[in-house]
C-alpha positions in Angstrom: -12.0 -1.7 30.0 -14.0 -1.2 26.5 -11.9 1.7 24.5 -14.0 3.8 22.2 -13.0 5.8 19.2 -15.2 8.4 17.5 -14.2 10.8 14.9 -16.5 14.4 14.8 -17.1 15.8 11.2 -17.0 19.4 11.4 -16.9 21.6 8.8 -16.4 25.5 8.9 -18.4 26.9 11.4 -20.3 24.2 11.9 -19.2 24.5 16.0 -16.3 22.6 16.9 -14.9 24.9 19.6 -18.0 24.4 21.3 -18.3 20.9 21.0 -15.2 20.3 22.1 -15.8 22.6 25.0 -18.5 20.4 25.8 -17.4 17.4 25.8 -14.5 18.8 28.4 -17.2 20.2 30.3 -19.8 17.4 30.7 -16.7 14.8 31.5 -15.2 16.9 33.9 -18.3 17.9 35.6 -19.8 14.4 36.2 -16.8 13.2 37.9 -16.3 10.8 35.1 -12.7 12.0 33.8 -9.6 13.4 35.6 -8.0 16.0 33.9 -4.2 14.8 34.1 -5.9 12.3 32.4 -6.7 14.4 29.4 -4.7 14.8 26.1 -6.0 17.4 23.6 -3.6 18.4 20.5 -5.0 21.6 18.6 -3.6 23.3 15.3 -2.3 26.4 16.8 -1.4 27.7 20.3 -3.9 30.3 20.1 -6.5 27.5 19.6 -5.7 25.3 22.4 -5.7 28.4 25.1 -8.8 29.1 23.7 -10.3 25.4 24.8 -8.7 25.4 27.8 -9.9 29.1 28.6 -13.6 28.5 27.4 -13.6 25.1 29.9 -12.5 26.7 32.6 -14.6 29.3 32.5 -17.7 27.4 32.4 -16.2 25.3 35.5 -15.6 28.7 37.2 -19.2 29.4 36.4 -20.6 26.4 37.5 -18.8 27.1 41.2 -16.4 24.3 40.4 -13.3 26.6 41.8 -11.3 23.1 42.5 -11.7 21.9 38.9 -10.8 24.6 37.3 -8.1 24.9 38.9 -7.0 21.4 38.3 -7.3 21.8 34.5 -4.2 22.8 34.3 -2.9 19.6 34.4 -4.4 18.6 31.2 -2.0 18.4 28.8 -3.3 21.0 26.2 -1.2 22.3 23.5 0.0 22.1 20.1 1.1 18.8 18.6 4.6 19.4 18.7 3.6 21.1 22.7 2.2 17.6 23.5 5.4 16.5 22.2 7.7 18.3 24.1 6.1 17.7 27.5 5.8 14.0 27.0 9.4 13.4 26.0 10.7 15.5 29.0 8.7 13.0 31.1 9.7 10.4 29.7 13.3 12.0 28.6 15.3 9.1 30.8 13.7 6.7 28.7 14.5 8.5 25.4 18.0 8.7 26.3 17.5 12.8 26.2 18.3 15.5 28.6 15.0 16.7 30.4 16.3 19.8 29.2 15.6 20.0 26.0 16.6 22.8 22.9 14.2 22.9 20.6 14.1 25.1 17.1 10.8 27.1 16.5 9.5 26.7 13.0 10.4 30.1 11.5 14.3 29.1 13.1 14.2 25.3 11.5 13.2 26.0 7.9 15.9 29.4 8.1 18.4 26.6 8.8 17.4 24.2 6.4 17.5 27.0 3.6 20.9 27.6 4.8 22.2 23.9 4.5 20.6 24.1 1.0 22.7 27.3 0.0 25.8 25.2 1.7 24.8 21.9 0.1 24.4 22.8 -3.7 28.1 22.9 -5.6 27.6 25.2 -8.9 28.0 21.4 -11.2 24.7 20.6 -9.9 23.0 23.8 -10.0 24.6 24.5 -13.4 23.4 21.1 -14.4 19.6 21.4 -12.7 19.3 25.2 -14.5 20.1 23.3 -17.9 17.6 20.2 -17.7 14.9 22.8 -15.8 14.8 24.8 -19.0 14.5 22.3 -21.2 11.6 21.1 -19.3 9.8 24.0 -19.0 10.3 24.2 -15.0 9.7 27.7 -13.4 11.5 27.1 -10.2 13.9 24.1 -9.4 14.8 25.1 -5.8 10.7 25.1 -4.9 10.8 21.2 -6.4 13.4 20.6 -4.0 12.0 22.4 -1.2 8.9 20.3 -1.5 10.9 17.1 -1.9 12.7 18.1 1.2 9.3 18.9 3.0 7.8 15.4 2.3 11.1 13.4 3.3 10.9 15.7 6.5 7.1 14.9 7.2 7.6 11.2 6.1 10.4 10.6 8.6 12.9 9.8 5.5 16.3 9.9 6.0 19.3 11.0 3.6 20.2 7.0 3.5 16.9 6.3 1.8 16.7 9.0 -0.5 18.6 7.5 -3.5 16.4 4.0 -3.5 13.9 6.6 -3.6 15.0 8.1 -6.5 15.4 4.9 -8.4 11.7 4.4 -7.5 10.2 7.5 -8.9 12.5 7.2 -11.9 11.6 4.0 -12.5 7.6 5.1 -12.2 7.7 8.0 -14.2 9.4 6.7 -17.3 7.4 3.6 -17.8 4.8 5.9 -18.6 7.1 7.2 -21.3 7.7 4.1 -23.2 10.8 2.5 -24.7 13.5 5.2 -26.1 13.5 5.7 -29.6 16.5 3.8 -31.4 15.9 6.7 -34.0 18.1 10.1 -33.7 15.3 12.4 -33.4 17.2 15.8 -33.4 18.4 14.8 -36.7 15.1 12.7 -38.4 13.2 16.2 -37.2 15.9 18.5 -38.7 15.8 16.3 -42.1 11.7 16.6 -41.9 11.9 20.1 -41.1 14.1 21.0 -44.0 12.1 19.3 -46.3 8.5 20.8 -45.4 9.6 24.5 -44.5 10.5 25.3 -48.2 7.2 24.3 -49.2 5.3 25.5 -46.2 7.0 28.9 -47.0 6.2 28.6 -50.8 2.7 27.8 -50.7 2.5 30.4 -47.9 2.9 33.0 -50.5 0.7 35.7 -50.3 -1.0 34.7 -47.7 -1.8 37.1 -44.3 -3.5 34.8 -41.9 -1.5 35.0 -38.7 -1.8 31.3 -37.7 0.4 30.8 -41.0 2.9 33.1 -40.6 3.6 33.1 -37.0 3.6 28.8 -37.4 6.5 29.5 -39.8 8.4 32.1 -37.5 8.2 29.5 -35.0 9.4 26.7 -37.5 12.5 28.6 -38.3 13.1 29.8 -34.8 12.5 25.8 -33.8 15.0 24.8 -36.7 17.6 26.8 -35.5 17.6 25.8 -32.1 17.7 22.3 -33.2 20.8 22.6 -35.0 22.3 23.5 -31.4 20.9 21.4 -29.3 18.8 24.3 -27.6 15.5 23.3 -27.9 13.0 23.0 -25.0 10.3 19.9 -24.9 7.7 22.7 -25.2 9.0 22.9 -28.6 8.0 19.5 -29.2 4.7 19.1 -27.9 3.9 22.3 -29.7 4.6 21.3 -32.7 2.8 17.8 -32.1 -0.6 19.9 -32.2 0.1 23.2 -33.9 -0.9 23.9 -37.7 -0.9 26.9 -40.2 -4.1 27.2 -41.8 -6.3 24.5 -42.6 -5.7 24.7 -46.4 -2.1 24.1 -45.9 -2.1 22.4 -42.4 -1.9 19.1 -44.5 1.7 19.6 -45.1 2.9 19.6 -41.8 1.4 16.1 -40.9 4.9 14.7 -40.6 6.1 17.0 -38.2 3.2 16.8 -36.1 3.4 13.1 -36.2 7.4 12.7 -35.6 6.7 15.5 -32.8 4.4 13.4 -31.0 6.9 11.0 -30.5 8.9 13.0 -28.1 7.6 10.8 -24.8 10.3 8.3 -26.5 13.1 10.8 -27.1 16.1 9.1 -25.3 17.6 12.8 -24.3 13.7 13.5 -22.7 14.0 10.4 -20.6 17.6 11.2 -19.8 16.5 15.0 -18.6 13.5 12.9 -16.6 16.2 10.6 -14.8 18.9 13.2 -14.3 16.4 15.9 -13.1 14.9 13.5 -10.3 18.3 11.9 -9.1 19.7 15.3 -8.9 16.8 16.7 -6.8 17.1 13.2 -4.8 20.8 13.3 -4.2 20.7 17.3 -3.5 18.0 16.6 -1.0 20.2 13.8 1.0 23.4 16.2 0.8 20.7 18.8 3.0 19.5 16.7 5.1 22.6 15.2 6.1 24.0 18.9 6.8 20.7 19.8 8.0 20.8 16.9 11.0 24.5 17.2 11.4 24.4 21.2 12.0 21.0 20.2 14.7 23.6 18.0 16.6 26.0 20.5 16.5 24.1 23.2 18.3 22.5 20.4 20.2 18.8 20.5 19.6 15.8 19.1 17.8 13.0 20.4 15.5 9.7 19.6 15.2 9.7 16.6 13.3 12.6 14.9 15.7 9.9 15.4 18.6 7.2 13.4 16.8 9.6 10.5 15.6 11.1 10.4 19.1 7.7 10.0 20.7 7.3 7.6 18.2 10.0 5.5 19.7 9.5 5.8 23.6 5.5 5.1 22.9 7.5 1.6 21.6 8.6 0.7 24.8 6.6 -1.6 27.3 7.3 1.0 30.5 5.8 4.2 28.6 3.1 2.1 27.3 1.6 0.9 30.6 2.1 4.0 31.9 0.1 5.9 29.6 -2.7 3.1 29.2 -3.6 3.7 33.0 -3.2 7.3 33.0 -4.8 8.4 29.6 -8.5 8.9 29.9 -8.9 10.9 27.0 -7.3 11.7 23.9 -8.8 14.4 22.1 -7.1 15.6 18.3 -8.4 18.7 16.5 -7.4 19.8 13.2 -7.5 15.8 12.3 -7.3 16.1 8.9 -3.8 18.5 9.1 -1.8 15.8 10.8 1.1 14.6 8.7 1.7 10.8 8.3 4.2 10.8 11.4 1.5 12.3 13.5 -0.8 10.1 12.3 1.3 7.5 13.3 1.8 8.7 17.0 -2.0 9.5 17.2 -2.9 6.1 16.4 -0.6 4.7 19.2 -2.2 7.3 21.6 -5.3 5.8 20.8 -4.4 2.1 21.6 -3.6 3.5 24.3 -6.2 5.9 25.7 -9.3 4.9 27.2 -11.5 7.3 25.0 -10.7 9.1 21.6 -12.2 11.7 19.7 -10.5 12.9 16.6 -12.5 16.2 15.3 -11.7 17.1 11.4 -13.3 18.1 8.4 -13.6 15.6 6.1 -13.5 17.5 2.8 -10.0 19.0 3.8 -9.0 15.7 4.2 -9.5 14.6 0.7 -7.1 17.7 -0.3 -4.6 17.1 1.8 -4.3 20.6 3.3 -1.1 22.1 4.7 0.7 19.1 3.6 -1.3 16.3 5.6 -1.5 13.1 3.1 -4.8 12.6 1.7 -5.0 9.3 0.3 -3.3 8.1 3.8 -6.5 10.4 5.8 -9.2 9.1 3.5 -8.0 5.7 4.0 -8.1 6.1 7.9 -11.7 7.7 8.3 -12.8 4.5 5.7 -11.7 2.6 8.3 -13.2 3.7 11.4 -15.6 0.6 11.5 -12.6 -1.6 11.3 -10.8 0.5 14.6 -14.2 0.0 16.1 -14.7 3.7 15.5 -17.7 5.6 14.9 -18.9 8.7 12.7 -21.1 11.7 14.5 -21.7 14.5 12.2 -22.0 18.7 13.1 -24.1 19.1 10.2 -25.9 22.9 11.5 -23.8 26.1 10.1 -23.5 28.7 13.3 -21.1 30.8 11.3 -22.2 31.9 7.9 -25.2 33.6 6.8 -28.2 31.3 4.7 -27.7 32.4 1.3 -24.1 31.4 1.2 -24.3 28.0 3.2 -26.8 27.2 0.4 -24.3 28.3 -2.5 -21.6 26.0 -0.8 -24.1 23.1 -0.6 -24.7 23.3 -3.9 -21.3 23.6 -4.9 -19.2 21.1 -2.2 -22.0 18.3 -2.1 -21.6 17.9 -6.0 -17.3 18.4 -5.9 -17.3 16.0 -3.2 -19.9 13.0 -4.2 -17.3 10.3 -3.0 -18.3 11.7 0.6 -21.9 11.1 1.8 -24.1 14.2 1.7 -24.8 14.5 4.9 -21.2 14.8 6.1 -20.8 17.3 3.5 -24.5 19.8 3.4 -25.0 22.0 6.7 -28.2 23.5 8.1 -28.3 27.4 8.1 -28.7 28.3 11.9 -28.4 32.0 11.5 -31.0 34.2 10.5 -31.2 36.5 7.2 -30.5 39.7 7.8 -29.6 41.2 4.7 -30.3 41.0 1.2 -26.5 42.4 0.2 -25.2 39.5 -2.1 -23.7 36.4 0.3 -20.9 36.0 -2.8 -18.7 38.2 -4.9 -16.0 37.8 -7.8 -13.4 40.7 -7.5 -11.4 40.7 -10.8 -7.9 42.7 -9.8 -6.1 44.1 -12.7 -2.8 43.6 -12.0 0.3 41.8 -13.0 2.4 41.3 -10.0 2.4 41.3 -5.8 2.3 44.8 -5.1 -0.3 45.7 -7.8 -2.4 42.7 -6.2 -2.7 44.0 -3.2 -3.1 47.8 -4.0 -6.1 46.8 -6.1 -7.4 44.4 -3.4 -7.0 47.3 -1.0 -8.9 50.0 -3.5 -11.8 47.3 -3.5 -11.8 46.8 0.2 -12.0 50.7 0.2 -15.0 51.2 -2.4 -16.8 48.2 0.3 -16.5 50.2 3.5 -17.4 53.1 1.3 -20.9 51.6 0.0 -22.3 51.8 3.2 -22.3 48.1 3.1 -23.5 46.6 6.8 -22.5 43.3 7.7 -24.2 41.5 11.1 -22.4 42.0 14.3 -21.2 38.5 15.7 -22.5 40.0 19.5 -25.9 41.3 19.2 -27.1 39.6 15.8 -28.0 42.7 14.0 -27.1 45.0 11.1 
């Protein structure tokens, strides 16, 4: 039997739901598609009730009492719902109990933030503050929180993570060049010496701001030096700053010997110790992390994709699902993370008929953690899979005058992408001629001033007598 794979471009409000509705629709209708053979993975709960609610309504309206009522034997849910159903089907073949405990998202990452607080001793956090300062790095613990994220979504395990580590070390510093042989500190101390005196002394008199505050900095710069205190902000400053331009001329030397600081041998060390730190940390969590899951005796997430992973492996599951799966429809595509990406595309060897529904431009930024180069690289190949391309390229959602600002923005900011998967048609009519965009500039300098502003603008909006089109009746 001829398997087909097609993959819907949707952008915002450009009609999914319904499509998807449709296609649910018109299959089931005709008699052409069972619905235990259906498999539709959606973003969010929310989203999947709302397919299956808006088919079987339509069913219900047609007079098709026996259909809808068999819909709920699609298997309709979130990826990780999917998931979960499939491996307590197949749980003697997983080697699980049909019964299976499974952590909510909120409950995983609460327990992975509490093996982190477990698995960090105070050598390595005193050691991470240190090197984090020096380079200029806000937040260590979000570095490693986004390490331990990707590992997570990658399927990498605490074994792997220090040939990892090696890898990215060895990456990053070839960029850097070959270490000075040259004591730095100490050639920039001697330079230093030498051109402050005169930098001070020709300085004289002189009230241009650049000047002095350079030479505040200088001193301040010297001092730390002595100590070994300094941050690598220090350096690339001074690679590019000046006093005035009538004495900038005496400060070549610094800027020159500054711009050298790529091949500082403690820089490179601080590179190297900061990764295989953050590497090793993260392998100390996960290893807590999986150890505390067997413990309590249940899985998260992520275990429920790579198990899937595994039983979709073996011949039994596979023939099973290759005469059962009709259809196998993925929303959200471009969200998935390279482990779902991997169980989709063994779904779709398997499945008669697949439709993967995404929007293409998401894909290329990697939203909520999806890898982009691995998404672009799949929808490039869609000829290869034998796959095709259909377009939603009409706007049901937003109002003329802003689809035709964001076509004039997104079809320039995404030329790799051809136009028409990226320009939508205007379907609603113009009601008002209130502005379609707005900059709101909110004075503030932290969260709860943020959203007080916001709120006082949101406020002076409802107050302006401002009307906006109801969604029901089309009007003001």
């Amino acid at each position: 039997m001829t398997k087909t794979l097609t993959f819907i471009s949707a952008g915002a409000g450009s009609g999914k739901t319904y499509r998807l509705t449709e296609i649910l629709r018109q299959k089931l209708g005709s008699g052409t598609l069972d619905p235990a053979g259906v498999i539709a993975t959606t973003f969010t709960r929310k989203a999947a009730s709302e397919l299956r609610e808006r088919a079987r309504s339509h069913l219900l309206s047609e007079g098709d009492l026996t259909l809808a009522s068999q819909l709920d034997q699609a298997l309709i849910g979130t990826v990780n719902g999917v998931c979960q159903k499939l491996l307590e089907r197949f749980s003697f073949e997983a080697g699980l109990s049909p019964d299976l405990s499974v952590l909510e998202e909120a409950d995983a990452n609460s327990m992975l933030r509490q093996c982190t607080d477990e698995s960090l001793d105070d050598k390595t956090m005193a050691s991470l503050n240190g090197i984090a300062i020096r380079m200029g790095v806000e937040h260590w613990q979000a570095d490693l929180t986004m390490l331990l994220a990707q590992a997570r979504a990658n399927n990498i395990g605490a074994e792997q993570m220090a040939g990892f580590a090696t890898q990215n070390v060895g990456d990053v510093l070839r960029l850097f060049g070959r270490p000075s042989a040259i004591d730095l500190d100490a050639q920039m101390g001697k330079v230093i010496g030498k051109v402050l005196p005169k930098l001070v002394q020709a300085a004289e008199g002189s009230s241009v701001k650049k000047t002095t505050t350079y030479i505040e900095k200088l001193e301040a710069f010297s001092k730390r030096l002595k100590v070994g205190q300094y941050t690598w902000a220090d350096w690339t400053k001074f690679a590019t700053d000046a006093p005035e331009k009538g004495l900038s001329g005496l400060v070549d030397e610094i800027r020159e010997l500054a711009a050298t600081h790529l091949s500082h041998p403690r820089l490179q060390s601080d590179v190297r110790d900061y990764v295989t730190l953050l590497f090793a940390a993260s392998a100390r969590v996960l290893d807590r992390y999986q150890a505390r899951k067997r413990e309590l005796g249940t899985l998260d997430f992520i275990d429920q994709e790579t198990l899937l992973l595994k039983v979709l492996e073996q011949p039994q599951v596979a023939a099973t699902l290759t005469e059962e799966l009709e259809l196998l429809l993925v929303d959200e595509f471009q969200d998935t993370s390279p482990v779902q990406l991997a169980l989709f595309m063994k779904l779709t060897r398997l499945a008669r008929e697949t439709i993967w529904v995404g929007d293409v431009k998401q894909a290329i930024y990697g939203f909520r953690g999806s890898d982009s180069e691995l998404m672009g690289a799949v929808i490039d190949a869609l000829p290869e899979l034998g796959g095709g391309i259909d377009v939603l390229d009409q706007s049901w959602r937003s109002r003329p005058s802003l689809v035709s600002l964001v076509n004039r923005v997104f079809v320039r900011a995404f030329d790799s992408i051809p136009k028409e998967q990226v320009e939508l048609q205007p379907q609603r009519k113009e009601l008002s001629d209130a502005s379609a965009y707005e900059l709101w500039h909110l004075d503030a300098k932290n969260v709860d001033q943020r959203m007080e502003a916001l709120a006082q603008q949101i406020g002076a909006l409802l107050g302006s007598g401002r009307q906006v089109v109801d969604k029901m009746t089309q009007k003001l």
